[in-house]
C-alpha positions as CSV (number, residue, x, y, z in Angstrom):
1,X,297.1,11.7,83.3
2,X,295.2,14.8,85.3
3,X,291.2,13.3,84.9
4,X,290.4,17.2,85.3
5,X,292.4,17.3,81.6
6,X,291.4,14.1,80.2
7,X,288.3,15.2,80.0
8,X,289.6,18.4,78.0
9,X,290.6,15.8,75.6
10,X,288.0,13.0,75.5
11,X,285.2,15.5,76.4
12,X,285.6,18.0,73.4
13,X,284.2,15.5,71.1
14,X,281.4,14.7,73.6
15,X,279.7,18.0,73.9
16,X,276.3,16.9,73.1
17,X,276.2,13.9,75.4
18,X,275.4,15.5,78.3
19,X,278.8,14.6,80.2
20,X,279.7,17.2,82.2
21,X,282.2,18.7,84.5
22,X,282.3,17.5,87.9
23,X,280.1,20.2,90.4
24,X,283.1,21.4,92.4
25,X,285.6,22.1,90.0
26,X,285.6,25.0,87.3
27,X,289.2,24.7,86.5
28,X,289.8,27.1,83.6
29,X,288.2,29.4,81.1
30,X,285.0,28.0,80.0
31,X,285.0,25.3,82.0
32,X,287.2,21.7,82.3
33,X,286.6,20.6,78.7
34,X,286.6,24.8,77.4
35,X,282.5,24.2,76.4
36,X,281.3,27.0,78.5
37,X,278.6,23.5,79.9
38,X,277.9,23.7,83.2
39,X,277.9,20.9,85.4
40,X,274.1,20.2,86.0
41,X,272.7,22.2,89.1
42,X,269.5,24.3,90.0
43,X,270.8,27.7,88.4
44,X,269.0,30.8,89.2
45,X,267.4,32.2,85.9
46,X,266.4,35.6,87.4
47,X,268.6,38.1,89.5
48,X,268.7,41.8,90.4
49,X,270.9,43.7,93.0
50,X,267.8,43.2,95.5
51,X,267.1,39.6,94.0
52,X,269.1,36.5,94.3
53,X,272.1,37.8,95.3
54,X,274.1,35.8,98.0
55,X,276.9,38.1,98.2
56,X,279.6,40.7,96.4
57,X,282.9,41.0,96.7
58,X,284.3,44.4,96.0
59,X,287.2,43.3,94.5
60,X,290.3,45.9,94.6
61,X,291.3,47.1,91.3
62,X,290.8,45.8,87.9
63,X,290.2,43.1,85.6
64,X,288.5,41.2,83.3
65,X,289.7,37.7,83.9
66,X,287.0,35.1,85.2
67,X,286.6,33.3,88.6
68,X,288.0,29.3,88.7
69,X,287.4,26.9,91.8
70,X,287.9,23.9,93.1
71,X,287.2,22.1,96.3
72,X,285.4,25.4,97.2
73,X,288.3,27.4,96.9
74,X,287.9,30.4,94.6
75,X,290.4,32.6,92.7
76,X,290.7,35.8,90.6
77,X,292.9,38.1,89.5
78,X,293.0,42.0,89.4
79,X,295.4,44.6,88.6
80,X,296.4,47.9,90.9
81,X,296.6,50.9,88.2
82,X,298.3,54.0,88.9
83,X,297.5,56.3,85.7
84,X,300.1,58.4,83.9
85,X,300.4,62.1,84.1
86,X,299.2,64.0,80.9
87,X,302.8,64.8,80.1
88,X,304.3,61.0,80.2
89,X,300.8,59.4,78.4
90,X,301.6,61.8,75.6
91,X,305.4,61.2,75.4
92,X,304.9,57.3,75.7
93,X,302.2,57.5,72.8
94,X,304.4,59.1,70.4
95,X,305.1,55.3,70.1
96,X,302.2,54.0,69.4
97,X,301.3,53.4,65.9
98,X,298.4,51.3,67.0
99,X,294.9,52.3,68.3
100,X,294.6,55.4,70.0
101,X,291.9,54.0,72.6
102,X,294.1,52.7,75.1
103,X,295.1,53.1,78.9
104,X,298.7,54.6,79.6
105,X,299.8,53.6,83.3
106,X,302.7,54.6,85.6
107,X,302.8,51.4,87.5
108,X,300.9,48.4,87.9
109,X,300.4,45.8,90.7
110,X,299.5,42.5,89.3
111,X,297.7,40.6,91.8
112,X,295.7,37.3,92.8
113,X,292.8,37.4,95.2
114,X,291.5,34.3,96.9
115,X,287.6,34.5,97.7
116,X,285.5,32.9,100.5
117,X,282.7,30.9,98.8
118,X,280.3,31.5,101.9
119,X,280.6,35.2,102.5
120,X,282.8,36.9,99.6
121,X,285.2,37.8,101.7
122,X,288.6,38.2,100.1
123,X,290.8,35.9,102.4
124,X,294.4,36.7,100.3
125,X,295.2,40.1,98.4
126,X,299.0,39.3,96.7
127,X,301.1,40.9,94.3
128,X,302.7,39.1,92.2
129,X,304.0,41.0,89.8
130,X,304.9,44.7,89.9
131,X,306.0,47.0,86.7
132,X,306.8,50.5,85.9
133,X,305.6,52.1,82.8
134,X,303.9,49.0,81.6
135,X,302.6,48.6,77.8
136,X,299.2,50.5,77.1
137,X,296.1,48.6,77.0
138,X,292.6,48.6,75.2
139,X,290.3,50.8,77.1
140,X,288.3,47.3,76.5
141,X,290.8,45.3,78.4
142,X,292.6,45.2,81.3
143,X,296.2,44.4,82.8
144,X,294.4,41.1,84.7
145,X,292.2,39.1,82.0
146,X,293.8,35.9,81.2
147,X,292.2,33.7,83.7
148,X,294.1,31.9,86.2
149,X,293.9,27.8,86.4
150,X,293.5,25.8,89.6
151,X,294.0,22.4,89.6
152,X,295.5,19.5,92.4
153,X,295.6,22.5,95.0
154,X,297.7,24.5,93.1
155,X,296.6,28.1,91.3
156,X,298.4,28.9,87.8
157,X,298.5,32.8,86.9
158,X,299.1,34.0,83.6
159,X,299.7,37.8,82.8
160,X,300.9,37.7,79.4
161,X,303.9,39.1,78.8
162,X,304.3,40.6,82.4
163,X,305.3,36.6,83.4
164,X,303.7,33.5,84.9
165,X,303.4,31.7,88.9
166,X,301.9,29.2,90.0
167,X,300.7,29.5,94.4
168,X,299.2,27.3,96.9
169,X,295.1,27.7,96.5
170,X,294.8,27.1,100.1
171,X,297.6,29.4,101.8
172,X,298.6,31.5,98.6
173,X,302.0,30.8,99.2
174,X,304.2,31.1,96.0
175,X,305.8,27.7,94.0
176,X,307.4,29.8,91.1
177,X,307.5,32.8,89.0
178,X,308.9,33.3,85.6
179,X,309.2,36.7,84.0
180,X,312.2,35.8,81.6
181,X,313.1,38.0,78.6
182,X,312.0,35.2,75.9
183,X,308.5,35.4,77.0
184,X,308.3,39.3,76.4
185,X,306.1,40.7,73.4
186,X,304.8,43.3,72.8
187,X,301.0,43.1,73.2
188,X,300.0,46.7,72.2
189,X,296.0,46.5,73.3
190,X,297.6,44.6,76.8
191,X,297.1,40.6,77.9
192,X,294.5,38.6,76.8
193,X,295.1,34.8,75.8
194,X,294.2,32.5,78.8
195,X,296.1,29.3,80.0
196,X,295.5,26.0,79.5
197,X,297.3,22.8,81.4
198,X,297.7,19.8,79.6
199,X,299.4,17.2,81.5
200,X,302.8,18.3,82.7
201,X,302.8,21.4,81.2
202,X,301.3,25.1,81.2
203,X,300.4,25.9,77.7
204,X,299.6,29.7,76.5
205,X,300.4,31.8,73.6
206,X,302.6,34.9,73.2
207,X,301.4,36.7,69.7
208,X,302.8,40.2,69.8
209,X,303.1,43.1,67.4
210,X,306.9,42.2,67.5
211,X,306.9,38.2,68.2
212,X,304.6,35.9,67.9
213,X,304.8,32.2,69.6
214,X,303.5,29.4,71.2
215,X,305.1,28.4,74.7
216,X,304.8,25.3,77.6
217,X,306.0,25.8,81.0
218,X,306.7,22.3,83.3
219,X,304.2,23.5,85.9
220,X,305.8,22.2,88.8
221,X,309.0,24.5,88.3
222,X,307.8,27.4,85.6
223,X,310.8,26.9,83.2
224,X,310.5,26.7,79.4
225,X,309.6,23.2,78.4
226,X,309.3,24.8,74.7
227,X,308.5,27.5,72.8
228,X,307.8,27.2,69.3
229,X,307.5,30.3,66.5
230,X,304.7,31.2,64.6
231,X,305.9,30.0,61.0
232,X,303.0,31.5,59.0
233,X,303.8,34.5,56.3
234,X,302.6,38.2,58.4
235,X,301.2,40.7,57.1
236,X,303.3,43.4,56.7
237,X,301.2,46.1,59.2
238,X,302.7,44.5,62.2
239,X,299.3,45.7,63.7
240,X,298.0,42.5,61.7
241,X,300.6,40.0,63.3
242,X,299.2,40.1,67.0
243,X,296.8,37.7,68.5
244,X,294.8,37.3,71.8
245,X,292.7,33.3,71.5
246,X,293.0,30.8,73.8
247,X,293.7,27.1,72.0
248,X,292.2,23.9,73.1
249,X,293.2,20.1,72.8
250,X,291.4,17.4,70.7
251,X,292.3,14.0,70.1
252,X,292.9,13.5,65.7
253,X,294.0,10.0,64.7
254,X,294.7,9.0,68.0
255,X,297.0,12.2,68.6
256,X,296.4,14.7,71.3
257,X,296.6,18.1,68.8
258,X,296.6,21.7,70.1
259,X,294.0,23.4,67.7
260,X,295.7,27.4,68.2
261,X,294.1,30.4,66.0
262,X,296.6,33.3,65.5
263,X,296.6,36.3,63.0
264,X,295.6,34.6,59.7
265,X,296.2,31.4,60.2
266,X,295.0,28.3,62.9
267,X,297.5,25.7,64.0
268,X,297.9,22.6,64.7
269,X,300.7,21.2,67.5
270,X,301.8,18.7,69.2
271,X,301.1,19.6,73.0
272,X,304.2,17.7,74.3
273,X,306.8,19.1,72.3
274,X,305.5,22.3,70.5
275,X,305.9,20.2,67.2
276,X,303.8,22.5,64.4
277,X,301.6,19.2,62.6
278,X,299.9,21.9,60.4
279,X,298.6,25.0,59.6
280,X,296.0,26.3,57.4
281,X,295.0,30.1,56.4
282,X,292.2,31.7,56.9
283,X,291.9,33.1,53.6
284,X,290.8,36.6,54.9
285,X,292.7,39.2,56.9
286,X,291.9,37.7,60.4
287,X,294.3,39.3,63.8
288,X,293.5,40.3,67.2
289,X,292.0,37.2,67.8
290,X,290.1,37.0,71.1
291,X,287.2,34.4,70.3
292,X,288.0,30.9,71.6
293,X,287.4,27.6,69.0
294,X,285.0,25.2,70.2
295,X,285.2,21.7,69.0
296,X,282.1,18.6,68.6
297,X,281.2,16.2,66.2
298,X,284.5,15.8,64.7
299,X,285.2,19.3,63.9
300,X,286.1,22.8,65.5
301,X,284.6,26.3,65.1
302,X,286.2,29.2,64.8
303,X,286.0,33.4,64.2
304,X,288.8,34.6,62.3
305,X,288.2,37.6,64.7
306,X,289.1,41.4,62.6
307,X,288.5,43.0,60.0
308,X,285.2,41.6,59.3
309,X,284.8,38.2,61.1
310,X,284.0,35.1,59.9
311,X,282.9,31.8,61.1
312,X,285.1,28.8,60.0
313,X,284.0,25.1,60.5
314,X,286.6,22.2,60.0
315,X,286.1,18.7,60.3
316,X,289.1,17.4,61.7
317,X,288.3,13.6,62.9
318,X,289.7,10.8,60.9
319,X,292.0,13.4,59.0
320,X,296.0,14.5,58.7
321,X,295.1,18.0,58.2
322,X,291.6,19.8,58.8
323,X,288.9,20.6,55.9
324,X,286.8,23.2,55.8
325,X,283.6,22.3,55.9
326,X,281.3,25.6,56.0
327,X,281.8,29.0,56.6
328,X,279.6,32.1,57.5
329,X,280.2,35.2,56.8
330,X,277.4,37.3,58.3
331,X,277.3,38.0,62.3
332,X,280.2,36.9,63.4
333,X,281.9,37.5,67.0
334,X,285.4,39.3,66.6
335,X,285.6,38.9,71.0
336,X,282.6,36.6,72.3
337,X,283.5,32.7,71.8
338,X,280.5,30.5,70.0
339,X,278.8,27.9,72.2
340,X,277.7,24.5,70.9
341,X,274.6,23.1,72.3
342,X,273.3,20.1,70.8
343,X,273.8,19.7,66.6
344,X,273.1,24.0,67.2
345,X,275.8,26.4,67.3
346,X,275.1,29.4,68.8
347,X,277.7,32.9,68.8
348,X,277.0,36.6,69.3
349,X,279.2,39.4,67.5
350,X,279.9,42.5,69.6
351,X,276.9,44.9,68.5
352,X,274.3,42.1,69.8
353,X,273.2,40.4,66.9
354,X,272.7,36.8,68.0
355,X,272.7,34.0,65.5
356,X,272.0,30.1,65.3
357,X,273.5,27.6,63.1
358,X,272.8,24.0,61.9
359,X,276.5,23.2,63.4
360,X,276.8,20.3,60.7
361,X,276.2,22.5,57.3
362,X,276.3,25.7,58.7
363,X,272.3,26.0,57.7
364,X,271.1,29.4,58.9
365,X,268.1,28.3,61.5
366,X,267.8,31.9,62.7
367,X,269.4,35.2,63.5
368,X,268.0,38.1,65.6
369,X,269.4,41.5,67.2
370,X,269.1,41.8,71.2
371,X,270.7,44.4,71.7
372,X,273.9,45.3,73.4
373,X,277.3,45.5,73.3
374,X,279.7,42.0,74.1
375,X,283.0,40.8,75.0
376,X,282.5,38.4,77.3
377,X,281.5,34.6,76.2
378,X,278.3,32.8,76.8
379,X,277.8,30.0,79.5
380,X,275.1,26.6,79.2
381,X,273.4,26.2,82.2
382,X,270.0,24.9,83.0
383,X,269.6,23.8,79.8
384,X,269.7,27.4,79.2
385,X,272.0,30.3,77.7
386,X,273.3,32.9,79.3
387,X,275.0,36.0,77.2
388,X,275.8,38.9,79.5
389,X,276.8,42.2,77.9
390,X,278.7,45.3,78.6
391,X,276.3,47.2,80.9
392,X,276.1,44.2,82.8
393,X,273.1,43.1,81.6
394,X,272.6,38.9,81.1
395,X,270.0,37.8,78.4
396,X,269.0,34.0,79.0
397,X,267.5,32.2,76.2
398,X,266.0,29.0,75.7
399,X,267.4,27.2,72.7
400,X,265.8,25.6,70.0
401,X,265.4,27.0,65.7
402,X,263.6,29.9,67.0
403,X,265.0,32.4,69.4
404,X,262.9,32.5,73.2
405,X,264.0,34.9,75.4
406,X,263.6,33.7,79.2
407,X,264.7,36.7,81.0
408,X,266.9,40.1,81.1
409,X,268.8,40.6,84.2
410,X,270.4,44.0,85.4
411,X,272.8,44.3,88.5
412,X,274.5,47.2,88.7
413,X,275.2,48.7,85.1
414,X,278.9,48.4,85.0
415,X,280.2,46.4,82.0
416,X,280.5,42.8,82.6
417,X,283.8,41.4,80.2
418,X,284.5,38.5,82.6
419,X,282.4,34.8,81.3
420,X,280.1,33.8,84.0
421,X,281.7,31.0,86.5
422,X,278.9,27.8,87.7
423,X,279.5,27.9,91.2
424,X,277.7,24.6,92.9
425,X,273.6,25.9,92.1
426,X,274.9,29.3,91.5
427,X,276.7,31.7,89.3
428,X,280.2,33.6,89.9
429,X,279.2,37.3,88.1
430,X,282.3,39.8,87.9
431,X,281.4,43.3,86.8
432,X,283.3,46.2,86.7
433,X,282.1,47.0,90.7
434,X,283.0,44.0,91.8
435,X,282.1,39.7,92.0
436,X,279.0,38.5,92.8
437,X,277.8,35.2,93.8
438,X,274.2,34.5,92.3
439,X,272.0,31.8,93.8
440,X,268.0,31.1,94.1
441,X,266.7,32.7,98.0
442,X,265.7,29.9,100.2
443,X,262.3,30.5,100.9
């Protein structure tokens, strides 16, 4: 087995040990074991646009996926929007019985950009994907925001419905693509769930307005290794049917089990053949789930995500199906993932207000406003936190059962959705205006 991926399934019930990812790799979404831990390093606490900035990339186009790496090479995704004209945005709308906060395009160039670690220079631009009069997005989203995967020298790109490849990190030369017709939904506020590998196979979810499922590619050819179907009762709004979460892996009974939150209800699967072990309701109207579970000491958090979020805790170890252990009902994120540190966990809803939590009994230890707007989820670094809103500001905090607030950093006051990447003893920051490299000046 992959060690970058054993550790996503031995190291999710390690959290608080202090093991770590290795410094060189950032493989996925928060991180090898999906913690949002950095590996440790000599992380800058302070930054400004004249102040410990090594570098930016101005990326081309948009996006809101995160920056992975390994063996120093470093990739990204973006997308190349042509807008609608007034008259087609208004025809195509007549459509939508969704939110009316949403981008309408003409065409869209998907794309993967490879950046030089030493200067920012982008050292590959390629399109992978190209479509006319693609789905609307979520004037919070983008077309490019599942973040890619890189592992064994290969890079794994996920743009929801729009399809899947996989590319050579070094030369960006292309494996596979698969865009087939059974992996199309409809994701009415655009792509959002991010990849995961897990041995053989590229997991990642598909929960549409229309169709909602759970699908594997082999990732050394990109066909279907399975695709299994939500089996939950839907509300009847199909607006409450679609989904957006990234799972994870933990190990129950000696079983690898993917632990997958959709509208209403979180799942439970077997990884190597789609196999649905479980499922258990929320027991509140819970869709559009962006938040990503955590899991440590035996059980995983979740936010049931909107209407009114919630924060669900179930103890999973030594059990056939999950109990819920405690659940909070106050200050929950509906996009930001929680962050465990220690027996605390730690989550911030959207407006700003951050709390704390005994992550055992779901004891209250504190909860306090910043300020702010969020999307994107917080990173452990320096034995520090690091929550970075949507006018690109990044709040570090010490933590502990009071809250401590070790600095406020601006760079330029675009909104940052993207999670901050550890890069060696520096950050990878993507804002609106581009991708910055953070690290201490040598002085």
């Amino acid at each position: 087995m992959n060690p970058v991926y054993l550790s996503t399934i031995t190291g999710l019930a390690l959290l608080t040990t202090g093991v770590r990812a290795q410094p060189q790799t950032w493989p996925q979404w928060r991180g090898s074991d999906a913690s949002g831990h950095a590996h440790p390093g000599n992380f800058p606490k302070h930054w400004a646009l004249d102040k410990n900035i090594l570098w930016k990339a101005n990326l081309p186009g948009r996006g809101h996926s995160s920056a992975v790496h390994e063996n120093g090479l470093i990739w990204i995704t973006t997308a190349m929007e042509t807008p609608a004209s007034d008259k087609e945005r208004e025809k195509r709308l007549k459509k939508n019985d969704g939110l009316a906060t949403v981008k309408v395009l003409s065409e869209v160039s998907l794309r993967a950009l490879r950046i030089d670690a030493t200067s920012g220079e982008i050292l590959i631009n390629k399109e992978i994907f190209r479509k006319e009069q693609p789905q609307w997005v979520h004037n919070l989203n983008s077309y490019a925001s599942p973040t890619p995967l890189i592992e064994d020298g290969r890079v794994y790109l996920h743009f929801g419905a729009y399809g899947n490849a996989c590319l050579d990190a070094q030369n960006g030369e292309l494996f596979w693509k698969n865009n087939q017709p059974e992996l199309w939904v409809m994701h009415e506020n655009g792509p959002g769930s991010s990849p995961i590998l897990w041995e053989n196979l590229m997991i990642f979810h598909l929960d549409g307005s229309d169709r909602q499922s759970v699908v594997a590619l082999f990732k050394d050819t990109g066909k279907i290794a399975w695709q299994t179907k939500r089996s939950g009762e839907m509300r009847e709004n199909r607006q409450f049917q679609k989904s957006y979460s990234t799972p994870i892996i933990v190990t129950m009974n000696k079983m690898q089990v993917l632990i997958s939150c959709s509208a209403d209800w979180v799942y439970g699967y077997n990884p190597r053949n789609g196999k649905e072990l479980w499922k258990i309701k929320y027991g509140v109207l819970g869709f559009s789930n962006v938040s990503r579970p955590i899991a440590g000491h035996g059980m995983f958090y979740l936010s049931t995500c909107f209407m009114k979020a919630e924060i669900h805790a179930y103890r999973y170890e030594g059990l056939d199906i999950p109990e819920l252990v405690w659940k909070r009902t106050k200050g929950a994120p509906k996009i930001p993932s929680p962050l465990l540190v220690g027996k605390e966990l730690y989550f911030i809803n959207d407006g700003g207000i951050l709390t704390c939590l005994d992550a055992l009994t779901g004891e209250l230890h504190w909860r306090e406003r910043i300020g702010g707007e969020f999307s994107s989820s917080p990173t452990y670094a320096n034995d520090l936190l690091y929550f970075s809103d949507r006018t690109g500001k990044t709040t570090v905090i010490e933590p502990g059962k009071q809250l401590r607030v070790i600095a406020e950093n601006q760079i330029d006051g675009t909104a940052q959705m993207a999670s901050i990447t550890p890069y060696e003893n520096s950050f990878l920051l993507r804002t609106e205006k581009g991708l910055y490299r953070i690290e201490k000046s040598k002085e």
